[in-house]
C-alpha positions in Angstrom: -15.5 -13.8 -13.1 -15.4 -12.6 -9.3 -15.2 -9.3 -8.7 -12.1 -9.0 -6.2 -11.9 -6.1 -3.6 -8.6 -4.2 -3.0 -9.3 -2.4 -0.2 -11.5 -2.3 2.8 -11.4 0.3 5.0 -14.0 -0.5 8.1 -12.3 0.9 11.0 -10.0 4.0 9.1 -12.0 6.6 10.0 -11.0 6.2 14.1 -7.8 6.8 13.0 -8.2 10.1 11.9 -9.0 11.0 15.7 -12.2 12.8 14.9 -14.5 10.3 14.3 -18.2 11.6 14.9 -19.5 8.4 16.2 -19.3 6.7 19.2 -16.9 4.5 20.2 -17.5 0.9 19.0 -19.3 2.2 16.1 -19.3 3.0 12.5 -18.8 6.7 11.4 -21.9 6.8 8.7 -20.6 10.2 7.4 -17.1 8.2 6.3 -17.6 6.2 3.0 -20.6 4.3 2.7 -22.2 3.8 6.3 -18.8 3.7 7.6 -17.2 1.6 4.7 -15.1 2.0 1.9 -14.6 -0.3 -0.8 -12.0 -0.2 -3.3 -12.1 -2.1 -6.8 -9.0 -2.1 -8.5 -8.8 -5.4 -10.4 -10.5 -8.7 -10.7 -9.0 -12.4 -10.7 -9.3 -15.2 -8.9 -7.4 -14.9 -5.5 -9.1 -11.6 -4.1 -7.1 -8.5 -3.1 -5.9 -8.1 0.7 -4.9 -4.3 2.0 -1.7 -4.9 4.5 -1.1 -1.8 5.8 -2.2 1.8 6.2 -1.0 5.3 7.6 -2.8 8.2 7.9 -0.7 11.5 6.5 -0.5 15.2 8.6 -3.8 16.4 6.9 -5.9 13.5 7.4 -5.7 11.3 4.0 -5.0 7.3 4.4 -3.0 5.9 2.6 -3.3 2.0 2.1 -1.3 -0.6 0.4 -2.1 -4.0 -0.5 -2.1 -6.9 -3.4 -4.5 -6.5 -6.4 -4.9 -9.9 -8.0 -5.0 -10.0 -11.7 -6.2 -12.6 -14.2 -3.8 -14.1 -16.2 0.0 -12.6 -16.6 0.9 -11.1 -14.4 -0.5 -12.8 -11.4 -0.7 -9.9 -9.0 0.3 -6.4 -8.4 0.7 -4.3 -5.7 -2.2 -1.6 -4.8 -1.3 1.7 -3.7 -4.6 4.2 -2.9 -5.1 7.5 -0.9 -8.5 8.4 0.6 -9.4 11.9 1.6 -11.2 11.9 4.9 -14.6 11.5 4.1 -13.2 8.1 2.6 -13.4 8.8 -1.2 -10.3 8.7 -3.7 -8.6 11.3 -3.6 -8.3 11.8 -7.5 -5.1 14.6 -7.0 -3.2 11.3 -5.9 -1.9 9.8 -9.7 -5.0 11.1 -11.1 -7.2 8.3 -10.2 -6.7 7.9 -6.2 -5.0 4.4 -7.0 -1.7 2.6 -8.1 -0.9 -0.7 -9.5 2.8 -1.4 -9.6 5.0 -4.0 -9.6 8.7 -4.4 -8.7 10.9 -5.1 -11.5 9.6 -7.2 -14.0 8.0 -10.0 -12.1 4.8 -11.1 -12.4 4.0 -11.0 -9.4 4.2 -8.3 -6.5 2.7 -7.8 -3.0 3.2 -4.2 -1.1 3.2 -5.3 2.9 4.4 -2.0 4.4 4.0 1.4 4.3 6.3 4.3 5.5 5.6 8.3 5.6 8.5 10.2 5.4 8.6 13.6 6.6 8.8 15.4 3.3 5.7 13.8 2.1 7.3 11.0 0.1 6.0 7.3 0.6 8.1 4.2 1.0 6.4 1.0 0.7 7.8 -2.4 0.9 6.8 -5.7 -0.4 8.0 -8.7 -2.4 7.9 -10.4 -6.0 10.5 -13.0 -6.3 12.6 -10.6 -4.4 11.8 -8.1 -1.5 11.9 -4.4 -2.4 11.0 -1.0 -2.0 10.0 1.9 -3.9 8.8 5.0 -3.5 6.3 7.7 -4.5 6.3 11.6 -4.4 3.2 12.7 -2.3 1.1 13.4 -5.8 1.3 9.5 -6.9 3.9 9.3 -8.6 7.1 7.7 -8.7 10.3 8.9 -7.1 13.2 8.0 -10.2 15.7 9.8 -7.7 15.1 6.6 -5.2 17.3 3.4 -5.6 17.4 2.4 -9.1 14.5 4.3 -10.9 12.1 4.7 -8.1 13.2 0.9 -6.7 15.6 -0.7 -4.5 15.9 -4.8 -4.5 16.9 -6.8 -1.8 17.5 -9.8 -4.0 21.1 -10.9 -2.8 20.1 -10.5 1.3 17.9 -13.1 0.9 15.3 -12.5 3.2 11.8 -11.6 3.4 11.0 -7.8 4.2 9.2 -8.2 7.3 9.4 -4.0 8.7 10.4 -0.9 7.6 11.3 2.4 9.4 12.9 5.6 9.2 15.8 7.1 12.0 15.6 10.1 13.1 17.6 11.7 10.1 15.6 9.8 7.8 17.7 7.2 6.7 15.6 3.6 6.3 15.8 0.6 7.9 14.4 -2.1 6.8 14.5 -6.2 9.0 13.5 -9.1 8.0 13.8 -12.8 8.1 14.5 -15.9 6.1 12.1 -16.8 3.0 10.4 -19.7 3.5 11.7 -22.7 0.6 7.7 -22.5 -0.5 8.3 -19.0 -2.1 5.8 -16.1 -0.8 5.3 -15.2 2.2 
């Protein structure tokens, strides 16, 4: 069986602002020569990271799909890296989240929000788009939606952004879902 990556993180360290290398290069002192890595589960289909924000103090925070053998297919990935690119093990005591929205097999987190209070909204699909989100330590938010989730099941459309006003209330846009399923 393949080994499937989660999460690479080449280029995260320039978004920190202080990189020590030049520009154009890798920063050796982040990760491993510049790279980090991130196993979270094996299957078939590989892992893909779709978006990442880096919080007030430094940390990134990534979100992806994990791809799984067998039931359930996939599930969405949810890490945070301190600066010099490691875990960050105070973050659901691991560094890393697998989740999945509702009880479908199958869950992809596409977007990531930051809100002000240190909470994090991320956004994805199953059969369904929907959000949930997670207290700044790693773990879920039950006050949020319906036990840490909201489900945008009867809009029917595909959760395509995701921001916050300036009173932090969310906004989320979209469009249509393709007839082939995922997008």
């Amino acid at each position: 069986m393949k080994k499937a990556v989660l999460l690479v993180l080449i280029l995260a360290i320039i978004l920190r602002g202080n990189a020590s290398a030049q520009a154009g290069n890798l920063d050796s002192t982040f990760g491993i020569n510049g790279k980090v890595t991130t196993s979270l589960a094996s299957g078939n289909e590989g892992n893909i990271i779709y978006d990442m924000e880096v919080q007030s103090d430094g940390k990134i925070i990534a979100v992806g799909k994990a791809d799984i053998p067998g039931p359930p297919d996939c599930a969405y990935g949810l890490a945070r890296y301190q600066t010099n690119g490691k875990l960050d093990s105070t973050f659901a005591g691991y560094g890393a989240i697998m989740g999945g929205f509702g009880n479908y097999t199958y869950s992809s987190a596409r977007l990531i929000v930051l809100q002000a209070d240190g909470k994090i909204l991320i956004g994805g699909d199953a059969f369904y788009s929907a959000m949930a989100r997670y207290n700044s330590n790693g773990t879920i938010d039950y006050d949020f939606g319906n036990n840490g989730e909201v489900e945008f099941a009867e809009l029917g459309f595909g959760l395509g952004s995701m921001g916050l006003q300036s009173d932090e209330k969310i906004i989320v846009g979209g469009g249509e879902i393709p007839e082939s399923g995922f997008h």
